[in-house]
C-alpha angles and dihedrals in degrees: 000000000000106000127259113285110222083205085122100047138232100347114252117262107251143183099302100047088061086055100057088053093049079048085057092048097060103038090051089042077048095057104041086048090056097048083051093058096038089056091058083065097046094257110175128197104221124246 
């Protein structure tokens, strides 16, 4: 099997690019929401 050409340049984002950094979003909005909570308990990260 030849290898890929680049004759047509760097490939178009599509659909599911988008969705990967929908997928970031809410893992990073996740985790600020749960060190909010935590810190309601007096949760610490330690030193």
């Amino acid at each position: 099997m030849p290898p890929r050409s680049s004759e047509s340049g760097n490939p178009t984002p599509d659909a599911y690019v988008g969705l990967l950094f929908v997928s970031l979003a809410a893992l990073l909005t996740g985790i600020i929401f749960l060190f909010l909570e935590l810190s309601d308990y007096g949760f610490k990260i330690a030193p």
